[in-house]
N, C-alpha and C positions, 0 to 999 in steps of 0.2 A: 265841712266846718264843724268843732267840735261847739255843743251846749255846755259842756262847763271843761274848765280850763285849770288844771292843778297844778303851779309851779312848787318847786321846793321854796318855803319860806324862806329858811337857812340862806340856801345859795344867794337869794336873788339882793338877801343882806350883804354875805357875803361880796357880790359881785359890785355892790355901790363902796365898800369902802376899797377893793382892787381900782375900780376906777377913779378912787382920789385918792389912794398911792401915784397910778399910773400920770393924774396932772399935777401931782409934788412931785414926780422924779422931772416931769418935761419943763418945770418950772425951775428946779436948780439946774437943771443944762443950761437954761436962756437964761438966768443969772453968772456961772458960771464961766459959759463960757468958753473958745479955744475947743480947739482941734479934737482935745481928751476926752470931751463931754457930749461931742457928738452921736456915739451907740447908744448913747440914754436916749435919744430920742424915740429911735424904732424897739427897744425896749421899751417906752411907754405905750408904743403902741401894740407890744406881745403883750403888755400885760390885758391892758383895754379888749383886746379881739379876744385873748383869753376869758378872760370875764362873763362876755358876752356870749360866746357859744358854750363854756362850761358850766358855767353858772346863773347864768339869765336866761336862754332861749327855752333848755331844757324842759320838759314836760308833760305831764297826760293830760290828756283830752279824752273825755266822753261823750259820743257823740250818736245819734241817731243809725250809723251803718256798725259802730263797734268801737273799741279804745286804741287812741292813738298815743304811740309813744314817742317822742322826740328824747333822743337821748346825745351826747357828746359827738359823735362816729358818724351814727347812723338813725334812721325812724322806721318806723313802722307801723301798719295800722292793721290790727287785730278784727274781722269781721265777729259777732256775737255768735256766729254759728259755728265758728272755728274756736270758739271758748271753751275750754272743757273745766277748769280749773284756776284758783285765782289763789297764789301765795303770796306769803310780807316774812319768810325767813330771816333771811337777808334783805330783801328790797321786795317791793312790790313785783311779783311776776306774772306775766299771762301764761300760762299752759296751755297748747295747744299737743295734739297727737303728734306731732312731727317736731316742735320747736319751744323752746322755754324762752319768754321773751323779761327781761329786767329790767326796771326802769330807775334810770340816774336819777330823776327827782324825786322819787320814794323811797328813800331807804327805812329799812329797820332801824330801831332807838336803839343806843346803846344800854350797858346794865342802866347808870343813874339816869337818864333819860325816860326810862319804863319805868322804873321804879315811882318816877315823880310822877309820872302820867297815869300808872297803876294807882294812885291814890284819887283819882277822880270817882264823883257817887257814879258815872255812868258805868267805866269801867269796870267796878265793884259791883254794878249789878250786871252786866255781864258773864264776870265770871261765876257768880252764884247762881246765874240761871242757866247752868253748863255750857257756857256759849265759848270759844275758842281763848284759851291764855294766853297764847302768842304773843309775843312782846312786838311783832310789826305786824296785829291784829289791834293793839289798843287805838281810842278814839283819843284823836289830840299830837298822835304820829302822823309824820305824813304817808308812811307808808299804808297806817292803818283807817285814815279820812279815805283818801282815795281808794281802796278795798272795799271798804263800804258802801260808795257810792257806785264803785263799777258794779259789786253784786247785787245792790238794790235795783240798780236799770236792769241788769241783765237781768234778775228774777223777775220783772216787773213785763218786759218784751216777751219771756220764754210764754208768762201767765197768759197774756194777751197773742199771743199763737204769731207773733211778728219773726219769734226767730226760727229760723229750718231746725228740726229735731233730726239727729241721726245725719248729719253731712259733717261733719268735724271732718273724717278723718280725706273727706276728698278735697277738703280745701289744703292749698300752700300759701304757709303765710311768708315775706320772703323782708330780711330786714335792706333796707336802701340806704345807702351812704349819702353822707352829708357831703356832696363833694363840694361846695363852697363855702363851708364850715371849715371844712380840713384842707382847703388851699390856703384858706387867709390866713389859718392858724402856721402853715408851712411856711409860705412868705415872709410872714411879721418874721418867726422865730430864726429865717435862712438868712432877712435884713440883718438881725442880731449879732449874729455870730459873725457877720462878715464885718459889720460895723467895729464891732469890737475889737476884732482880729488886726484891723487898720487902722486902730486910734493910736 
């Protein structure tokens, strides 16, 4: 079980108004009506299952064994001793000796996104106390909250002698599919197309 729990904010906005799209489209079916309006149904329900495993489940967890990443596909959970390195290029990523691992609910800001978020006094003293300028290093990113907080634990475990020194490279870290993420996602989307194909 992780101690703190970092979804994308973004998404999880995003994924409440997908799902009232998804009961306005099932709503003009059961108004509409007939034969033709039927594939809106399971349509509403790709949109819904979409939502939900793209944009709501997704997220990192830090937890007492290491960081855990729930992403779209697949998860997987990062032990502190196989941590070698912690980027926010592009997204949040673990580095491990053998595997880069990316996390869908962290991403890097874009330009105007850092830009706004470069204007914070914490930021700003950040970068004048030589501290990283990485545009998914600022605080107030999600890739860059969650950075923070993974390296703060993890520096705080290595201090307190909790994590193995020198075993990274004999750990595998291995990512695991979401296999019932990616069936429902299958199903709703195979309902769809068939529905459709028959109205």
């Amino acid at each position: 079980m992780s101690d703190v729990t970092m979804p994308s904010r973004f998404n999880r906005v995003a994924a409440v108004f997908v799902w009232a799209g998804a009961a306005l489209l099932a709503v003009v079916a059961l108004m509409e009506g007939g034969l033709g309006t039927l594939w809106l149904y399971p349509a509403a329900v790709l949109m819904a299952v979409w939502a939900l495993v793209a944009l709501w489940q997704p997220h990192v967890g830090i937890g007492e064994k290491g960081v855990h990443v729930e992403n779209v596909t697949h998860r997987v959970d990062v032990p502190w001793e196989a941590l070698v390195h912690v980027e926010t290029r592009y997204a949040l990523t673990l580095v491990t000796p053998h595997a880069r691992f990316a996390a869908w609910a962290a991403p890097a800001p874009g330009a105007l996104r850092a830009a706004a978020v470069g204007r914070r006094a914490d930021n700003r003293e950040l970068r004048a106390s030589g501290g990283p300028a990485r545009p998914g290093d600022l605080m107030g990113t999600e890739s860059g909250d969650a950075a923070v907080v993974i390296r703060e634990a993890w520096q705080e475990r290595v201090a307190r002698g909790e994590v193995a020194v020198g075993v990274a490279d004999q750990l595998t870290v291995r990512r695991v599919p979401r296999t019932g993420a990616i069936c429902a996602l299958a199903l709703a989307l195979a309902a769809t197309v068939l529905a459709f194909t028959l109205r």
